[in-house]
N, C-alpha and C positions, 0 to 999 in steps of 0.2 A: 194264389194257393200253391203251396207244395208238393200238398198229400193230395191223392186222388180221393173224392169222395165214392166211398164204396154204398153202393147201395143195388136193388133187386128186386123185382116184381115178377109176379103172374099177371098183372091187369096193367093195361096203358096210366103211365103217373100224368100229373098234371102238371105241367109246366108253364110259364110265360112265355109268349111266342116272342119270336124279337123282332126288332121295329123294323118295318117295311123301307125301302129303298125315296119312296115318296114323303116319308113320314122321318126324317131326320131330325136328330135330336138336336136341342137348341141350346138350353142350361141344365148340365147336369150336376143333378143330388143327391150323391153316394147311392149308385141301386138302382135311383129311376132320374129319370130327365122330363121337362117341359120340351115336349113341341107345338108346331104350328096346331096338331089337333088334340091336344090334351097332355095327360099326366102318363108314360109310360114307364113301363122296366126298361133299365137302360142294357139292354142285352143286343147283341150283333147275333148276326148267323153264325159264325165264327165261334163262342161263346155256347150260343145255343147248340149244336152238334155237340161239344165239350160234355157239355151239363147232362143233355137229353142220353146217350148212350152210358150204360147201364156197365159196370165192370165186371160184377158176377149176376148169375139167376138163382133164384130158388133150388132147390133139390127137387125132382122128378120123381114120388111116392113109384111110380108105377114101371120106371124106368128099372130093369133088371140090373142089378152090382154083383158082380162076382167076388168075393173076397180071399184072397189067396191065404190067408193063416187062421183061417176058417178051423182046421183041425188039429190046429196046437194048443 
């Protein structure tokens, strides 16, 4: 991916967690992989930080704006 995906919440999103250190992936299938204990997402730590943070938030209703050309 090139572009950043922009995206933004008030509430925790739901994500894929990515596959545990013991849990190594075996054959991977565009997305997800076979391992020893099932069918997973094929996401790293690495990946997951990437994906999980968030590049802007919502707008804060209650947060005070001051706007400077307010009187023209």
């Amino acid at each position: 991916m090139t572009e950043p995906i922009h995206w933004g919440s008030d509430v925790p999103v739901s994500l894929p967690q990515p596959l545990a250190e013991d849990n190594p992936g075996v054959v991977p299938m565009d997305g997800f992989c076979f391992t020893p204990n099932g069918l997973f997402f094929d996401l790293s730590e690495a990946d997951y930080q990437r994906i999980s943070s968030p590049t802007f938030a919502p707008d804060n209703p209650q947060e005070q704006v001051i706007r400077y050309d307010e009187g023209l």
